[in-house]
C-alpha positions as CSV (number, residue, x, y, z in Angstrom):
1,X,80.4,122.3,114.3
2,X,81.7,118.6,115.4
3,X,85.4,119.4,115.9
4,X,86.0,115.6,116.7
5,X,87.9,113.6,114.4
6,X,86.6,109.8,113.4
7,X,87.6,106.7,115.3
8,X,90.7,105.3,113.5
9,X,90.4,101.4,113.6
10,X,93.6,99.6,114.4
11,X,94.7,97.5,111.0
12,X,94.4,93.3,111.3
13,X,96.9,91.3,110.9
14,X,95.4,88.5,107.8
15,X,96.9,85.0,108.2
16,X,97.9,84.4,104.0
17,X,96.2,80.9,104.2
18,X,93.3,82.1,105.2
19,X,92.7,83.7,101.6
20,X,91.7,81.4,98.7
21,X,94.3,80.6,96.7
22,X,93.0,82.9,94.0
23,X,92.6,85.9,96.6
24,X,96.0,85.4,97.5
25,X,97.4,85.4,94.2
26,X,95.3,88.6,93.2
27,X,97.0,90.3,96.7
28,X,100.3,89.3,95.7
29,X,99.6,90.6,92.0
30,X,98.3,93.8,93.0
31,X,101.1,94.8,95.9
32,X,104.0,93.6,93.4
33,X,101.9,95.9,90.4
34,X,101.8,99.0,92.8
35,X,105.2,98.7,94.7
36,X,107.5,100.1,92.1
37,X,110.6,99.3,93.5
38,X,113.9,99.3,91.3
39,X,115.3,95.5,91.5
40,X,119.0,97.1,90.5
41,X,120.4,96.2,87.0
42,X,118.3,93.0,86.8
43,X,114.1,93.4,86.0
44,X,112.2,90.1,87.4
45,X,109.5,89.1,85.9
46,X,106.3,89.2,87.6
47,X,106.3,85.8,88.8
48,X,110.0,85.7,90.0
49,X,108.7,89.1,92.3
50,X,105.1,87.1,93.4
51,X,107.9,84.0,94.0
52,X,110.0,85.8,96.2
53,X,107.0,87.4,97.9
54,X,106.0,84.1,98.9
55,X,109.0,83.2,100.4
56,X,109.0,86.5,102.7
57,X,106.0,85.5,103.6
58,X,107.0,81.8,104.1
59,X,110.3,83.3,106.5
60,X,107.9,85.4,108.2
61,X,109.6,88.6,107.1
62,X,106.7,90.3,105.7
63,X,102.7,89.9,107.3
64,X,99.8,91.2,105.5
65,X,97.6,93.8,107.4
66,X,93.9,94.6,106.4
67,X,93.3,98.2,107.1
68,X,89.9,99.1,107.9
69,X,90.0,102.7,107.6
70,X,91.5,102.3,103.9
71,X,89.9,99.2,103.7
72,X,92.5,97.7,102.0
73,X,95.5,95.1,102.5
74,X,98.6,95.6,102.0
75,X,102.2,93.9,102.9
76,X,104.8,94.9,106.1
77,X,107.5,94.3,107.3
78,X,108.0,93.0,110.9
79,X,109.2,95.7,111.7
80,X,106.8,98.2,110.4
81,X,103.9,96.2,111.8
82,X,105.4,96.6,115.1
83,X,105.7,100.4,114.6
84,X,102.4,100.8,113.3
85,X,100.6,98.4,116.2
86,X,102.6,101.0,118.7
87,X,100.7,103.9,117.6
88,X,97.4,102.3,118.8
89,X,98.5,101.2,122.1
């Protein structure tokens, strides 16, 4: 019996621009879909949430990361991709 776990793959860090414009838009859709976080007393439309991804992205607050063991993307913080990056060093 092979007691070994599998190789976990450090995650990518995926420049936005280099996504189609369609790609990027389907990302954006899906994180802002799947997040579920409560915007207080005021609900944004899904546009206004996709807008104000944008500009994270734009400040450089937020960097999407492709993981290969998921095989998926997904948005972090700066912070949390530095944590994350840590654990594979």
């Amino acid at each position: 019996m092979d007691s070994q776990k599998p190789e976990v793959i450090p995650p990518i860090l995926v420049a936005p621009e280099a996504l189609s414009p369609e790609a990027l838009q389907n990302v954006l859709e899906s994180f802002v879909l799947r997040e579920g976080t409560d915007y207080g007393n005021t609900e944004l439309s899904l546009e206004q949430k996709i807008k104000n991804l944008k500009i994270r992205i734009q400040k450089k607050e937020i960097v999407l990361a492709f993981d290969p063991n998921s095989e998926s993307l997904t948005f972090l913080t700066q912070g949390e991709w530095t944590k994350l990056n840590k654990q594979f060093q």
